[in-house]
C-alpha positions in Angstrom: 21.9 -11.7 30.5 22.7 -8.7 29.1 20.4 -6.6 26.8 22.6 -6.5 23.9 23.6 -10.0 23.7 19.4 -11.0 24.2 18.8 -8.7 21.3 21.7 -10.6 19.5 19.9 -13.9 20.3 17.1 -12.7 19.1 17.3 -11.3 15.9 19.0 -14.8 15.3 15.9 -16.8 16.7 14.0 -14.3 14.1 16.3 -15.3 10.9 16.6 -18.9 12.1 13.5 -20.4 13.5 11.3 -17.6 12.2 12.7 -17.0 8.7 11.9 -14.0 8.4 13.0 -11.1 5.7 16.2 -9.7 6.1 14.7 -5.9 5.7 12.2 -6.7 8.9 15.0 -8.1 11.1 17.1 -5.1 10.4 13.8 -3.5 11.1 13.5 -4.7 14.7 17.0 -4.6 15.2 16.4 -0.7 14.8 13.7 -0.5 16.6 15.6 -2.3 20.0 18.5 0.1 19.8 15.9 3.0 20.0 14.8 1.4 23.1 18.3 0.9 24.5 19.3 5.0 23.5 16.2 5.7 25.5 16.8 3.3 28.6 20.7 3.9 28.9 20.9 3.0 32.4 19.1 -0.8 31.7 21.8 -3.2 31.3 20.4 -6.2 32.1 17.4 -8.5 30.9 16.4 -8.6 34.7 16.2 -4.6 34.7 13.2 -4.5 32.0 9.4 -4.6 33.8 6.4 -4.3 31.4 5.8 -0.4 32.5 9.2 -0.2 30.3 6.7 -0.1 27.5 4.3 2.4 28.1 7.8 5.0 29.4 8.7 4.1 25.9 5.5 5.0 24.2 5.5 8.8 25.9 9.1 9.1 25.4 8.1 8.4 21.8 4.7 10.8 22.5 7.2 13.2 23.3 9.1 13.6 20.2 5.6 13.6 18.2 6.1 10.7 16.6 3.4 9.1 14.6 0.9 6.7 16.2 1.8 4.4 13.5 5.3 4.3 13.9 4.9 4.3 17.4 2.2 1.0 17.4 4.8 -0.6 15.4 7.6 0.2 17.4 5.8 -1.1 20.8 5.0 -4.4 18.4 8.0 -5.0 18.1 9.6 -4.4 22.1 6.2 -6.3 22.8 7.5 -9.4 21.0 11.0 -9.1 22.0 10.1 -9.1 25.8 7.7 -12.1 25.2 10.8 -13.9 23.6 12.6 -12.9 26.9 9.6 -14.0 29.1 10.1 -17.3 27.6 13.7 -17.5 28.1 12.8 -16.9 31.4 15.3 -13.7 31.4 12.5 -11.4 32.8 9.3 -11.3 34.2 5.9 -11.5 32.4 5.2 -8.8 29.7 1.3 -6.8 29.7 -0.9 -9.6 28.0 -1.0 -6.2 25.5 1.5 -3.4 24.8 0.0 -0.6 25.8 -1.0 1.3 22.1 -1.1 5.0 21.0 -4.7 5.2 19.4 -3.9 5.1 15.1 -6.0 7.5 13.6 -8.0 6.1 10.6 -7.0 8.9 7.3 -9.4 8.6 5.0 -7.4 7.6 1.6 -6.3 10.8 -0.6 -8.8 10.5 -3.9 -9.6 12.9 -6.7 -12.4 14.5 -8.5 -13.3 13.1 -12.1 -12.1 16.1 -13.5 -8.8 15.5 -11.3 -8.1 11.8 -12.8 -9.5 12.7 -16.3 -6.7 15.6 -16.1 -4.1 12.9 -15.2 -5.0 9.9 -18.0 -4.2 12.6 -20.1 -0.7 13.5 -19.6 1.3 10.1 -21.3 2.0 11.0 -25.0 0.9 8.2 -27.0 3.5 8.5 -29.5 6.0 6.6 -27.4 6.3 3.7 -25.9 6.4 4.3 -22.8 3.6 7.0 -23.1 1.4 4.3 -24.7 2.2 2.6 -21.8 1.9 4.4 -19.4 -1.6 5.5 -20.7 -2.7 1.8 -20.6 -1.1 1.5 -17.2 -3.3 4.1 -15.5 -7.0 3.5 -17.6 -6.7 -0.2 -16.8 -5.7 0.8 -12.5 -8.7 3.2 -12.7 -10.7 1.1 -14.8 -10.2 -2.3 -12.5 -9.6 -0.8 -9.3 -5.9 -2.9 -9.1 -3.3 -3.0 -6.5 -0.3 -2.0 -7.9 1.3 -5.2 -7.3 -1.7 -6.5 -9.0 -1.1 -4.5 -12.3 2.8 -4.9 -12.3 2.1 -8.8 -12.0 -0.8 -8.4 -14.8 0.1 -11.4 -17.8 -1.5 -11.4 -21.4 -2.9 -14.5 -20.7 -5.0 -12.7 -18.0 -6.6 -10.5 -20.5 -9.7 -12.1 -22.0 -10.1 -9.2 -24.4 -14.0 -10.9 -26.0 -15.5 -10.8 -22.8 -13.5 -7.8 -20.8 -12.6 -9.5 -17.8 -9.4 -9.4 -16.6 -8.5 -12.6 -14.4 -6.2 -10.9 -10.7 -4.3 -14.0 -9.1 -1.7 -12.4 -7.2 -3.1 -10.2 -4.8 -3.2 -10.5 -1.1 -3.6 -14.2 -0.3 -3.1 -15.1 -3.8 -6.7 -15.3 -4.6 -7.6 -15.0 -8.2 -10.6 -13.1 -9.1 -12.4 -11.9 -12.6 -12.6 -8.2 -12.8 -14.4 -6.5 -15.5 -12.7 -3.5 -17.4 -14.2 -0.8 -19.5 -14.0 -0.6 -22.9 -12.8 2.3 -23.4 -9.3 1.2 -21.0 -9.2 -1.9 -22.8 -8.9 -0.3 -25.7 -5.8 1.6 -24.3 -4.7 -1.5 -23.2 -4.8 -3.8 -26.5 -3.3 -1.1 -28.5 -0.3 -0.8 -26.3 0.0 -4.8 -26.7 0.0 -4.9 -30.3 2.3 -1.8 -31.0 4.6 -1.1 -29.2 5.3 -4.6 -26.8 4.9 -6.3 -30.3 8.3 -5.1 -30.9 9.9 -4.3 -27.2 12.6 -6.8 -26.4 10.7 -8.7 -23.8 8.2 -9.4 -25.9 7.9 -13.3 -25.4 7.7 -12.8 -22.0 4.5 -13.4 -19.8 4.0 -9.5 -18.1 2.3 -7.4 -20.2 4.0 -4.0 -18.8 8.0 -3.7 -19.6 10.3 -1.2 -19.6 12.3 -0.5 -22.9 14.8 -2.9 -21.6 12.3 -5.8 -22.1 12.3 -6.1 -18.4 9.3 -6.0 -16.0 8.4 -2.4 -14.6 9.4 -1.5 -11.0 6.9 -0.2 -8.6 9.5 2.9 -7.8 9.3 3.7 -11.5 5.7 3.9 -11.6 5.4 5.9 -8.7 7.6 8.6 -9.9 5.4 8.0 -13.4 2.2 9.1 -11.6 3.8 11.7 -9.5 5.4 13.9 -12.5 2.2 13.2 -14.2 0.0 15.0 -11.4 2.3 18.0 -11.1 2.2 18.4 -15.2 -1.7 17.7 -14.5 -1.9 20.6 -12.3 -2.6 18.4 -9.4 -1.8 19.5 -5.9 -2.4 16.6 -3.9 0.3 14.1 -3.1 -0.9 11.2 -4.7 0.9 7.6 -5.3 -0.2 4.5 -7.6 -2.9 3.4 -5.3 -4.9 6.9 -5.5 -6.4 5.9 -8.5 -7.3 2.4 -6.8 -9.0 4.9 -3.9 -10.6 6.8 -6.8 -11.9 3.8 -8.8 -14.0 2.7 -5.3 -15.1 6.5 -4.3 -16.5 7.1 -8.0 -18.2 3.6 -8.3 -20.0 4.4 -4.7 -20.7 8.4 -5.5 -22.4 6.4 -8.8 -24.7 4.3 -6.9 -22.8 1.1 -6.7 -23.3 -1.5 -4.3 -20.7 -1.7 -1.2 -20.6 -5.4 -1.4 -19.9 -5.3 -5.5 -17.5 -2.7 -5.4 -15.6 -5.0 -1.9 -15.4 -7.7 -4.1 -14.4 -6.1 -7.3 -11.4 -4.7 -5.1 -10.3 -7.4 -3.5 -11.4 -7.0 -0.2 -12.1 -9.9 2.3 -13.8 -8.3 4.8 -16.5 -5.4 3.6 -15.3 -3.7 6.8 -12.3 -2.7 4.6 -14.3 -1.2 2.0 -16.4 1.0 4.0 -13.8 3.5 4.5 -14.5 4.9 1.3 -18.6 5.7 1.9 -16.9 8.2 4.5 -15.2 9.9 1.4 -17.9 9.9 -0.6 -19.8 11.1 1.6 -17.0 13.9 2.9 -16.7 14.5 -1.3 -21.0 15.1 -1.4 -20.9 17.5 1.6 -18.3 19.4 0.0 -19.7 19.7 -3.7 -23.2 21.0 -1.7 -20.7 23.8 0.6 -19.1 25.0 -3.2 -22.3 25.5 -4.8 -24.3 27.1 -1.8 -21.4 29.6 -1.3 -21.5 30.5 -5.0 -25.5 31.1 -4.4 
């Protein structure tokens, strides 16, 4: 058969049988043309052999490529020549696709001094200042996804005994975090100002825009990111540094790995243990500053 048409086939077989989302079949549809510019002279299903994978992943090597985008990218050839191993349209694939080696990055956190400087920035005389202010205490306060805080409802705040109640995070799990305070504060004072009198305000999320609409996670990306650079803050950052902060500071405090897996979500403390490596990284450095300024 020829390449094209199995790709055809299967993309269909992906959307069909598979049902998956529209943005990861154009995703592997992408990915198989790469494959094909690369392997011009393949025309056929019965030209592919499993070594076609690891040619692909130096040819990839090549061009520098990340490992990331490079694991993904063999993923997705991986599954495409099982789908034509079971067609029978080609011989047995690798029982694994050979894998560039993904570096672990340790997550990009700030000092306290760093994410005081950025809770800051939003003006409280607005809206969305007040907002926005509310927005980033209660992420830094409660460790949330974004997803997490975008979804956040009123009827998730239990303001008497500061616990906020997370129900759509991965695996849809609900779980009682406790907030500060002094971010609950922030937080109830933005819910009876301001989104007292927004549009939206019978609706169910307790962040809206001034259209009365729930807020994108694009627009509070671009929130955070002009609030570091007014901040004076260097660092590329995104929503989910403060998430990264809220677990480095609670473990530079003394906190318990297991409490501070659970308060984030986690299901495996694995996951969480990442961030003793930045704590750790974060202590050696603070000891380098001071004994240079001896």
């Amino acid at each position: 058969m020829n390449i094209q048409e199995a790709i055809d086939n299967y993309l269909k077989v992906l959307a069909v049988e598979k049902g998956l989302a529209l943005t990861t079949i154009d995703d592997y549809a992408s990915d198989l043309a790469l494959f094909c510019s690369l392997f011009p002279d393949k025309k056929d299903t019965s030209d592919l052999t499993q070594y076609d994978l690891t040619d692909f992943a130096i040819a990839q090597d090549d061009e520098n490529r990340a490992a990331s985008t490079v694991a993904r990218r063999l993923s997705c050839l991986y599954r495409f020549f099982a789908y034509l191993s079971q067609e029978g349209l080609m011989e047995a694939p690798p029982d694994h696709p050979v894998r560039p080696k993904v570096p672990k990055r340790l997550p990009t956190t700030l000092s306290f001094e760093e994410v005081e400087a950025l809770l800051e920035q939003p003006s409280l005389e607005s809206e969305s200042g007040a907002r926005d202010k509310a927005m980033l205490e209660t992420m830094y306060a409660c460790g949330l996804r974004v997803s997490e805080l975008l979804a956040l409802k009123l009827s998730d705040i239990n303001v008497q005994n500061r616990i906020l109640t997370v129900a759509r995070g991965k695996g849809a799990k609900e779980r009682k975090v406790p907030i500060t305070s002094f971010a609950l504060e922030y937080l109830t004072r933005y819910v009876q100002s301001f989104r007292k009198y927004n549009k939206g305000a019978k609706r169910s999320e307790v962040f809206l825009n001034l259209r009365g609409e729930p807020l994108s996670r694009v627009y509070f990306f671009q929130q955070i990111r002009r609030y570091a650079t007014a901040a004076g803050i260097d660092k590329t950052i995104s929503p989910h540094t403060l998430r990264h902060c809220f677990a480095t500071h609670l473990l530079e405090g003394g906190a318990e790995l297991r409490v501070v897996s659970e308060m984030l979500g986690h299901v495996h403390l694995s996951t969480t243990q990442i961030y003793t490596h930045v704590s750790t990284r974060r202590i050696a450095e603070a000891y380098d500053n001071y004994a240079n300024r001896k």
